[in-house]
ZAMARGU-4260 file (C-alpha; in steps of 0.2 Angstrom, whole numbers, plus 5000, padded with zeros to 4 digits):
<rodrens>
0) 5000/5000/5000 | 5015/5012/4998 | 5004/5017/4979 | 5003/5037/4980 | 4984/5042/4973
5) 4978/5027/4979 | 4957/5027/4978 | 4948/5011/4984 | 4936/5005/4968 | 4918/5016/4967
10) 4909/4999/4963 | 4915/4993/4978 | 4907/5007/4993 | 4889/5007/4989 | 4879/5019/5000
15) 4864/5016/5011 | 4859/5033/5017 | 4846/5036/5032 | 4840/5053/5040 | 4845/5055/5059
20) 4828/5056/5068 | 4819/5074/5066 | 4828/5075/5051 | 4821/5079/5034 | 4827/5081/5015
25) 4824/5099/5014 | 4845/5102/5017 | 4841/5118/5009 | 4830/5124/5025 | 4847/5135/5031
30) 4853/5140/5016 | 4859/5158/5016 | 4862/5157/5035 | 4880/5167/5039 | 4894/5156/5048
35) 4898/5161/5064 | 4914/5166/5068 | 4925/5153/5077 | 4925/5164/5095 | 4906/5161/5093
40) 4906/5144/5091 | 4920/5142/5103 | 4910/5151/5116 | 4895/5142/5113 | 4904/5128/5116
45) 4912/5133/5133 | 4893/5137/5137 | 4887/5120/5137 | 4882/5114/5154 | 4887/5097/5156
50) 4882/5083/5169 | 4898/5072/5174 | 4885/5062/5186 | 4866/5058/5188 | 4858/5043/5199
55) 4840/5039/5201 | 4836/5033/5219 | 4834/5016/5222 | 4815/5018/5226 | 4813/5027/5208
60) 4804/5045/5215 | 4821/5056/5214 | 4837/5059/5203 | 4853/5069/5209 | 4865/5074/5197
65) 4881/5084/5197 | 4880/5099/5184 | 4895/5107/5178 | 4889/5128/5178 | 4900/5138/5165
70) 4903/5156/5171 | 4914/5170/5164 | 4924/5169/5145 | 4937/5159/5150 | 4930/5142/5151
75) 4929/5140/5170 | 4915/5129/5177 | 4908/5128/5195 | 4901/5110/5198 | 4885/5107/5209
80) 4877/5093/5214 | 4855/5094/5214 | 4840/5083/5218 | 4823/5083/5210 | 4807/5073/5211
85) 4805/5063/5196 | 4787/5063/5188 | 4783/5077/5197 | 4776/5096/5187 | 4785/5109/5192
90) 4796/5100/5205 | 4806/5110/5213 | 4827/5106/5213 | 4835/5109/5226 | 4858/5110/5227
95) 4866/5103/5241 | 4881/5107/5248 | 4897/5102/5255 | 4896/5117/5268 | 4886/5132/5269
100) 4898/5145/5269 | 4895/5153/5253 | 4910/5145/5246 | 4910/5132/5230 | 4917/5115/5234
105) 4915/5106/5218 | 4901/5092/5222 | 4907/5077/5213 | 4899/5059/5210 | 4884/5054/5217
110) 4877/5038/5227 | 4861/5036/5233 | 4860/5024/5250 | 4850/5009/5249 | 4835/5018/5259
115) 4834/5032/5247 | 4836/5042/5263 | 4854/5050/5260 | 4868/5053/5245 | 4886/5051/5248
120) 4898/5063/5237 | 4916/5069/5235 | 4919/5087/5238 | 4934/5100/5239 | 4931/5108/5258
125) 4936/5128/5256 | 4951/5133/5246 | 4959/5116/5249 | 4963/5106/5234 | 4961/5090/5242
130) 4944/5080/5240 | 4933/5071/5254 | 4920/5060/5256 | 4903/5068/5261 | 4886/5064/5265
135) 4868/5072/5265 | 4853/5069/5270 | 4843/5070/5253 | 4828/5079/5260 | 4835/5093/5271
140) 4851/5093/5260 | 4863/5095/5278 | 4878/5087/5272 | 4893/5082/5284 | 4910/5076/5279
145) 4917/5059/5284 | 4936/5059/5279 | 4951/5069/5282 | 4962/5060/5272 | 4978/5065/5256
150) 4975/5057/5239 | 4963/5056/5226 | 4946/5049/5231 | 4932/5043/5217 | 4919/5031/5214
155) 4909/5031/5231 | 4897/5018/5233 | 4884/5013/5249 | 4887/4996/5257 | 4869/4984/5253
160) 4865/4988/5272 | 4867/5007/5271 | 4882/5005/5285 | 4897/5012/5276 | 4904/5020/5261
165) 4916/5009/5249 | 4929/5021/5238 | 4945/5022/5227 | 4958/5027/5238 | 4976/5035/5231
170) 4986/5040/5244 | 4997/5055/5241 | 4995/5054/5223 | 5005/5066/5213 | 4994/5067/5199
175) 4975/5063/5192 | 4974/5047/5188 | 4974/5040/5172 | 4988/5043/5158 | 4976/5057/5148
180) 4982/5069/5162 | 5001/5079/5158 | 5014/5065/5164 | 5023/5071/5178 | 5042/5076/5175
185) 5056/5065/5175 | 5074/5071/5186 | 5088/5063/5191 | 5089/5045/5190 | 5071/5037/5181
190) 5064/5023/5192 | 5043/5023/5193 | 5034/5024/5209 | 5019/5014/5210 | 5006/5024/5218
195) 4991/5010/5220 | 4973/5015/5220 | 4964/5004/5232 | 4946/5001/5240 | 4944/5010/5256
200) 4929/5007/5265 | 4922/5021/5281 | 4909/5018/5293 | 4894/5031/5291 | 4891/5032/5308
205) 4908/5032/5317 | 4919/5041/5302 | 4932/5026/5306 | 4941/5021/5291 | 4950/5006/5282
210) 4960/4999/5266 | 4953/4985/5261 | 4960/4977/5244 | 4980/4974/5249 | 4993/4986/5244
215) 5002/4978/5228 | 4986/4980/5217 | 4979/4994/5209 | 4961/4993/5209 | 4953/5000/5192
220) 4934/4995/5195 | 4923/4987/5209 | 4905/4982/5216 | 4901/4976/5233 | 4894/4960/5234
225) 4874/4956/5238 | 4877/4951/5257 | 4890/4967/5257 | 4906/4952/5264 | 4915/4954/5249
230) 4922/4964/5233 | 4924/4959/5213 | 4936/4972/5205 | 4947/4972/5192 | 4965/4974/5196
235) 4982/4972/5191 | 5001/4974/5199 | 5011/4989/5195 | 5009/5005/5186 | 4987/5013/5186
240) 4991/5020/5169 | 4999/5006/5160 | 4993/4990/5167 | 4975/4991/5166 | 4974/4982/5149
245) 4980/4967/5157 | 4970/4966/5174 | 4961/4952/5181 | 4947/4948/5190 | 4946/4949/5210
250) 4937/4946/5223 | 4942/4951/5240 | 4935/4950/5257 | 4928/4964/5265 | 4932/4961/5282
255) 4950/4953/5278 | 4956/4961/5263 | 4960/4942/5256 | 4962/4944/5237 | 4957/4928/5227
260) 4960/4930/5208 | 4942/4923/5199 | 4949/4926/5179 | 4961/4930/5171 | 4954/4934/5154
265) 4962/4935/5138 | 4957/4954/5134 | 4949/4969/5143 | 4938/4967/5155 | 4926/4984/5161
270) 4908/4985/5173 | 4911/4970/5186 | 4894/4968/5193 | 4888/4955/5206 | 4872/4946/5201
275) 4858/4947/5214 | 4860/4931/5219 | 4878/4931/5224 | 4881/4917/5214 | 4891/4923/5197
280) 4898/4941/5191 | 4894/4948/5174 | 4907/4959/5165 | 4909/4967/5147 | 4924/4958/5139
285) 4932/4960/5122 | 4947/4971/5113 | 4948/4989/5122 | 4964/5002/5116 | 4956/5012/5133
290) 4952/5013/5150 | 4934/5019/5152 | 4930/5017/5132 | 4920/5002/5134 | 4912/4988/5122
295) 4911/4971/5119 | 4902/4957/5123 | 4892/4953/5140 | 4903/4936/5149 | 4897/4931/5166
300) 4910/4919/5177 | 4905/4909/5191 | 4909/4921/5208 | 4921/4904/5216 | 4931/4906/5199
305) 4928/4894/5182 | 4925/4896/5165 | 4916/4913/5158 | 4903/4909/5148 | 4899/4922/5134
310) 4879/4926/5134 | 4879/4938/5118 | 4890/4929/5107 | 4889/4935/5089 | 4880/4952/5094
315) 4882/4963/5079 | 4884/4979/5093 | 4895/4983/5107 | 4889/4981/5123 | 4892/4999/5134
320) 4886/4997/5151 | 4880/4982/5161 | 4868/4981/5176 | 4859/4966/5185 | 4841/4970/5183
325) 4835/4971/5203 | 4817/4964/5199 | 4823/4950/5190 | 4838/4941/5196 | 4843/4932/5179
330) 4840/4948/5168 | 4854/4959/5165 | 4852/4976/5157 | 4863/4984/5146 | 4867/5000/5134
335) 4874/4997/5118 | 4881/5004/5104 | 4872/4996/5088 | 4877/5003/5070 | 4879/5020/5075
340) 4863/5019/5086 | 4862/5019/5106 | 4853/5006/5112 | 4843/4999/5127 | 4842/4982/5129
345) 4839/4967/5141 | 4846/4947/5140 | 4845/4933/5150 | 4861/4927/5157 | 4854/4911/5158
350) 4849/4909/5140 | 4856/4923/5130 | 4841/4930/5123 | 4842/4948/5120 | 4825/4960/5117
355) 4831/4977/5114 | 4819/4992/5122 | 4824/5009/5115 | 4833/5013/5101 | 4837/5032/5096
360) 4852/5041/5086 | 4856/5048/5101 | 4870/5046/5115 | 4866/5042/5134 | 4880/5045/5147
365) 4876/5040/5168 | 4887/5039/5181 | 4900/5026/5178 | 4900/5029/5158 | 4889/5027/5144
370) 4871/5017/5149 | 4858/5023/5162 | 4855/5024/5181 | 4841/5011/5186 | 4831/5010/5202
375) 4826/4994/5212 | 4810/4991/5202 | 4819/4990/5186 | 4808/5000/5177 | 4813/5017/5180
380) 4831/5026/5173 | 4839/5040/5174 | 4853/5047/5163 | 4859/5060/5152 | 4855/5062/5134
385) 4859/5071/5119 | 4861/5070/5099 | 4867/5083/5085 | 4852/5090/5087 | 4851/5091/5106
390) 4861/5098/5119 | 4863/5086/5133 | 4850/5087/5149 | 4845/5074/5164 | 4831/5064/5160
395) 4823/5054/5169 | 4807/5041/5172 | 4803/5025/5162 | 4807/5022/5148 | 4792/5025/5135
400) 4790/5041/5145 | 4804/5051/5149 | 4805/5069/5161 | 4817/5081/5158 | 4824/5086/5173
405) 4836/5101/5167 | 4833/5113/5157 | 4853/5121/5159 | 4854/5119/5138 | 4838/5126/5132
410) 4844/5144/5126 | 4857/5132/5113 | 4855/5130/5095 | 4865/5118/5084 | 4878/5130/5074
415) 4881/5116/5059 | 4868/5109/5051 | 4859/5093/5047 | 4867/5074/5053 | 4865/5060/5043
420) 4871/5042/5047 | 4878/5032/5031 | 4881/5015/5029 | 4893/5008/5015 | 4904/4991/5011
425) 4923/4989/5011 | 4929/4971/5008 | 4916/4961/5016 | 4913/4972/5029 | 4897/4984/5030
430) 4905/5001/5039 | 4893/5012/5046 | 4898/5033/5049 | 4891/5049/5052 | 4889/5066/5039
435) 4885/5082/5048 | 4881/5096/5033 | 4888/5113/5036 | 4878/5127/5041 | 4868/5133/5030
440) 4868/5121/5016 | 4865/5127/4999 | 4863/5110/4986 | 4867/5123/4973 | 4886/5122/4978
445) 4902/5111/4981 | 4909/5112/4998 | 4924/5106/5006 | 4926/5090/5017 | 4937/5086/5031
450) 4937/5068/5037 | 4937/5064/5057 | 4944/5050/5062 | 4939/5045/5081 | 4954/5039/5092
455) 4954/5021/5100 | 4955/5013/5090 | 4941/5003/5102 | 4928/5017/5101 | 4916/5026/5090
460) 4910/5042/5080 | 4893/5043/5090 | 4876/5054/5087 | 4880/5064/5104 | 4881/5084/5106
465) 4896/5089/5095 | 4910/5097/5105 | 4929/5103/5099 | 4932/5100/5081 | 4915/5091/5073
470) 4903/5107/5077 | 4913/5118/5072 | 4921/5112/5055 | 4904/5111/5051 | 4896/5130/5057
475) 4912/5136/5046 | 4908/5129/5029 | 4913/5110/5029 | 4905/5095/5029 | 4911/5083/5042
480) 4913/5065/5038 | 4914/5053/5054 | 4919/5037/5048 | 4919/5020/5061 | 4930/5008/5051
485) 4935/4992/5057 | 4941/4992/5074 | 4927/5002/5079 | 4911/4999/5091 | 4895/4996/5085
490) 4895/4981/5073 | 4899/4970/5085 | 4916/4962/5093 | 4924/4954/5077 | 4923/4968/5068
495) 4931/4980/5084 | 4944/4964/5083 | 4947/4964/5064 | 4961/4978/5064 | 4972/4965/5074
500) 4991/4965/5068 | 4982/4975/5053 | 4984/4996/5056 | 4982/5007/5041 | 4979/4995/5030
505) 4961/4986/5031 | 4955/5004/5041 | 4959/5014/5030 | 4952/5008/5014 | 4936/5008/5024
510) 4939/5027/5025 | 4943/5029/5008 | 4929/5018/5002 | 4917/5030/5015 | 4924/5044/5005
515) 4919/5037/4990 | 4903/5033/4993 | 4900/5052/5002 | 4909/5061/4987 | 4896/5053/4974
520) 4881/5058/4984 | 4882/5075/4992 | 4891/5091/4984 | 4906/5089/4989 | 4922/5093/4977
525) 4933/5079/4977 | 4948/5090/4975 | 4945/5101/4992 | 4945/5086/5006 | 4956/5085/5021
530) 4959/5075/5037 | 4962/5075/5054 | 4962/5067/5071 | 4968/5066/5087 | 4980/5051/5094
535) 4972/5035/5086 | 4964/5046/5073 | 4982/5057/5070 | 4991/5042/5067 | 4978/5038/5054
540) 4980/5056/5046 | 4998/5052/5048 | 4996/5035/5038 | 4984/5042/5024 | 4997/5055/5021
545) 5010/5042/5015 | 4996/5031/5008 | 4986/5044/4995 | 4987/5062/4989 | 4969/5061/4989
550) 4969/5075/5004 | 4973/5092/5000 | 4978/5098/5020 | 4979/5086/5036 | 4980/5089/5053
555) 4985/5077/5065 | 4984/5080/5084 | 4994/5068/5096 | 4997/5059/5082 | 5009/5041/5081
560) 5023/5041/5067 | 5032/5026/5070 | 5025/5012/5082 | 5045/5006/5082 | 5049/5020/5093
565) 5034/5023/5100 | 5036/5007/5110 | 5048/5012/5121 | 5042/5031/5124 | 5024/5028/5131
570) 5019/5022/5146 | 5005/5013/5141 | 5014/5000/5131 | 5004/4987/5139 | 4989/4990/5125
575) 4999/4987/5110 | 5002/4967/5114 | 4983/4962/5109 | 4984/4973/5093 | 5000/4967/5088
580) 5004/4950/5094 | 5021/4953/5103 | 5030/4965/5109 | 5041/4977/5096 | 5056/4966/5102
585) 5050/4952/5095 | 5042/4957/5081 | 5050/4972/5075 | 5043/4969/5056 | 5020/4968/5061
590) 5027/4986/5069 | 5036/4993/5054 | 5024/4986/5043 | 5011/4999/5049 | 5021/5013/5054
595) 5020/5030/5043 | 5039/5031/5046 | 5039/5017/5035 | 5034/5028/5019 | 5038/5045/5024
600) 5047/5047/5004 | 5027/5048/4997 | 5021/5062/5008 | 5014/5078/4999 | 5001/5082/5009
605) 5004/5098/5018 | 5002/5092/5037 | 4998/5102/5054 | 5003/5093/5068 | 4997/5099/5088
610) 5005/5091/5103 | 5003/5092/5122 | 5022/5093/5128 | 5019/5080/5144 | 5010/5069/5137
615) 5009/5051/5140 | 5000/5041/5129 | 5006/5049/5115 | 5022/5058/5117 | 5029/5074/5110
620) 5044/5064/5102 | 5032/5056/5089 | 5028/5073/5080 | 5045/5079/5080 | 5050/5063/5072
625) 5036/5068/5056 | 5037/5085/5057 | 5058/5083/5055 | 5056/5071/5039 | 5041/5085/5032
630) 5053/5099/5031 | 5067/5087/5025 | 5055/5085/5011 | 5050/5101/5008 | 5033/5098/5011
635) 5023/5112/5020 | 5021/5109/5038 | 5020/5117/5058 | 5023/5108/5074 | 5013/5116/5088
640) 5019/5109/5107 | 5006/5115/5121 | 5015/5116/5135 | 5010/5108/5153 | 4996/5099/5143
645) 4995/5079/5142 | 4984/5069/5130 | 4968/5078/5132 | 4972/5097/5130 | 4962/5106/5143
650) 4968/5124/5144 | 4955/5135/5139 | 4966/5146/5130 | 4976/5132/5121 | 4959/5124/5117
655) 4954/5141/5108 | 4973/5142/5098 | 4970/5124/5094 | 4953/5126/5086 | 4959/5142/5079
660) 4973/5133/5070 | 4965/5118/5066 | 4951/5128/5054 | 4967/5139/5050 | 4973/5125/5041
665) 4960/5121/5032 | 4953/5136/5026 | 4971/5138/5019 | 4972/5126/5007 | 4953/5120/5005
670) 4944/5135/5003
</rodrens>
């Protein structure tokens, strides 16, 4: 594949084309409408308010979510956690507080107690920078805290008899956990110190806290048994960051701290949960490229260890979240993503039949990740939902019958316009995507394109609110093509497997063949398309570069030049075994073979490339590495370094420059 001006066969995309729900033909229904400038999109975007958290009560009457307030222009958000009735007109909602002192603490995760009587939360007391555990009564919102402790603290949750609080305990941790955050600095002589995230577990009434899971471990996820004696979590030794792709399943006694491994399964495993009955533990199982992008298929293991047995085997979507439904003890219910679509649906872990309940083009986010927040009767949700039309807002009820609960998004407008989902075939695969129209679409005239590619590669373009790029490529003149090619969620876990040992080559013609099929349907002018991405998706802007002067301009953010290299500068290196086979040591050729590096000579393309200096995942030494052959070449190109910033760049201001520079670009060599 080393061909320049290498384009896939026509006859071989053929495209299946189906409006997003609310959607109609009338494309033309905007024409004539200005685009916005890019400070106004980007401060739209900064005004979005978000809801990190949202949990229905276990008897189903109230929801409490954490909302994220935007105030002033420079992005800054205060976070407040509230409570409303559910199914109540006009309901009043009330905000409870760490302290009432006037001060903002930055509420944080919710968990209602078994009795429905009283949330626990994490909090930042005064101008301290150090979280704690709280707890308030849900009625009278009177909130005391329970810890004084140093470290980071997540993932509260209530003991079954409403005694104590279980939580994820990093001592003195130097960092936010996870390898998306800026790495820390290396001096002096480089040797890694483990910092283990543990469960913790405090009595409600006495304060009086303990570790639980032994120290050697870093405990990733976890729920309390049914009889509240023990924990399933999945763990691993070593390094948080790196080691999560190769964790196992736990169990550990609550009153011990007695680990006893129950699996050790071949890929990832995400959303341990403990069947009502005590007797077996239900997981999502399948290839994942990253810690809390879930999908796969629904395993359940017997709780005393044994064989997993597989209960959605051949399920053409990716399952998202997982939870035992509490009226029916053999009934797990689960989100999933199903050929671009979310997806509600139930199966019997007993004989794997699945009956889906909701379907929508639409994106549905709760607590723990993408699914929904269910109470005891297993008939009402609660979670938050939003689509391209949509901003996203708390909803909750059953499920036919949904009540907003927020209304923090209603002033908000999309500023791009009309989303269409698009299927098409590459090889024998069908490949399913997203088009989202500029604004103001006039059928009358050829626009530009710009390609997105998701990162991942274990994850998805999805119908969901767009934020960053997406939105507003599209309020400034461009279609925006969102392609899922193989290795994506959605059509189900051999096609998220079928990139194995395989990068840039079966993926890619997927995109090329998606191209194809959008070029010959919609306005767009085959000579004016570009690409771009970020980590996953920059190293496919990087590899289409060498592969095809199809694109006029590229811009690839955090992108991967050369996987040779790149194996011994992460720190996540852990993820590549499963995609590769062995390690770069032992098969240095399945590395070079899909490396840009590789096939530098055929580059043309002028190419953007935008970095956060400390980052992890991803480091800065792999865009020098392109950029430094580019101008070698003489082909155009820029190297932006944020600095302080780790894979996610979160600086308001650099995320302005970056957006700034990115439609920069474009408009350069497109328009």
């Amino acid at each position: 594949m080393t061909a320049i001006g290498m384009r896939p066969a026509l006859a071989a995309a053929t495209a299946l084309w189906s409006a997003a729900a609310a959607l109609s033909d009338a494309s033309s229904a905007k024409a004539g409408l200005q685009n916005p400038s890019i400070v106004k999109v980007l401060e739209q975007q900064a005004a979005v308010h978000t809801y990190p958290g949202v949990a229905i009560s276990p008897d189903g009457r109230r929801v409490a979510w954490v909302e994220s307030i935007p105030f002033g222009n420079a992005g800054a958000s205060r976070m407040g956690l509230f409570v409303a009735q559910v199914r109540s007109a006009g309901a009043s909602v009330r905000r409870i507080r760490a302290a009432q002192d006037g001060k903002e603490h930055g509420e944080q995760g919710v968990s209602w107690s078994p009795d429905s009587k009283h949330i626990a939360f994490v909090a930042t007391p005064g101008s301290s920078v150090q979280a704690q555990i709280y707890v308030a009564d849900s009625r009278s919102g009177a909130a005391r805290r329970l810890t004084a402790i140093k470290g980071d603290v997540s993932d509260a949750r209530w003991s079954p008899d409403g005694k104590s609080i279980a939580f994820l305990f990093i001592e003195d941790a130097p960092k936010t956990p996870g390898p998306l955050a800026p790495t820390a600095r290396d001096a002096g002589v480089v040797e890694s110190k483990v910092y283990e995230q543990r469960i913790a577990v405090i009595d409600v009434a006495t304060a009086q806290l303990r570790r639980v899971s032994p120290a050697g471990l870093y405990v990733y996820e976890y729920d309390w048994s049914p009889d509240g004696r023990n924990f399933a979590a999945s763990a691993a030794a070593g390094s948080g960051d790196n080691n999560w792709w190769i964790a196992s399943l736990y169990s550990f006694s609550v009153s011990s701290g007695q680990a006893r491994t129950i699996l050790k399964p071949p890929l990832q495993i995400a959303d341990p949960r403990w069947s009502p009955d005590g007797r077996s533990i239900a997981y999502i199982g399948g290839i994942m490229s990253d810690e809390g992008s879930t999908g796969g298929d629904i395993f359940t293991v017997p709780a005393e260890g044994g064989q997993p047995k597989d209960i959605t085997p051949g399920m053409q979507a990716s399952a998202t979240w997982l939870a035992w439904d509490p009226a029916a003890s053999q009934r797990i219910i689960f989100s999933q993503n199903a050929n671009g679509l979310f997806a509600f649906a139930t199966v019997d872990a007993a004989t794997g039949s699945i009956a889906t309940k909701w379907s929508r083009p639409e994106v549905m986010t709760a607590q723990d990740g993408p699914g929904l927040s269910v109470a005891r009767n297993g008939d009402d949700f609660a979670a938050v939902r939003s689509s391209f039309e949509r901003p996203p807002e708390v909803w909750a009820g059953r499920i036919a019958s949904w009540s907003q609960m927020t209304h923090g998004n209603d002033v908000l407008r999309p500023q791009w316009g009309e989303a269409r989902s698009l299927q098409w075939s590459s090889d024998a695969l069908r490949v399913q995507g997203w088009l989202l129209y500029p604004l103001g679409f006039d059928p009358a005239k050829r626009y530009p394109m710009v390609v997105v590619v998701h990162g991942g590669p274990a994850a998805a373009n999805v119908a969901g609110w767009p934020g960053n790029f997406n939105g507003l490529l599209a309020s400034q003149g461009y279609f925006v093509f969102l392609p899922n090619p193989r290795g994506s969620f959605g059509q189900g876990e051999s096609f998220t497997q079928a990139n194995v040992k395989d990068f840039g080559y079966g993926d890619f013609r997927d995109i090329m063949a998606g191209v194809n099929a959008v070029t010959a349907r919609v306005p767009v002018d085959p000579a004016r398309v570009g690409i771009f991405g970020w980590s996953y998706g920059g190293y496919m802007t990087m590899w289409a570069v060498t592969q095809t002067d199809r694109f006029r301009a590229a811009v690839a953010g955090a992108g991967l030049a050369n996987w040779q290299s790149y194996y011994g500068e992460n720190g996540i290196d852990q993820w590549m075994i499963p995609y590769f086979g062995a390690s770069v040591y032992d098969d240095p050729a399945v590395y070079a073979r899909s490396s840009p590096m590789t096939f530098i000579k055929n580059v043309k393309t002028p190419t953007l490339m935008l970095q956060g200096e400390r980052d992890a995942e991803v480091p800065a030494p792999q865009s020098y590495e392109f950029w430094h052959a580019l101008k070698t070449l003489g082909v155009p190109t820029e190297l932006v370094i944020y600095p302080d910033e780790g894979h996610r760049i979160a600086k308001p201001e650099h995320v302005r420059d970056r957006a700034q520079r990115i439609v920069g670009w474009f408009d350069r060599y497109l328009k």
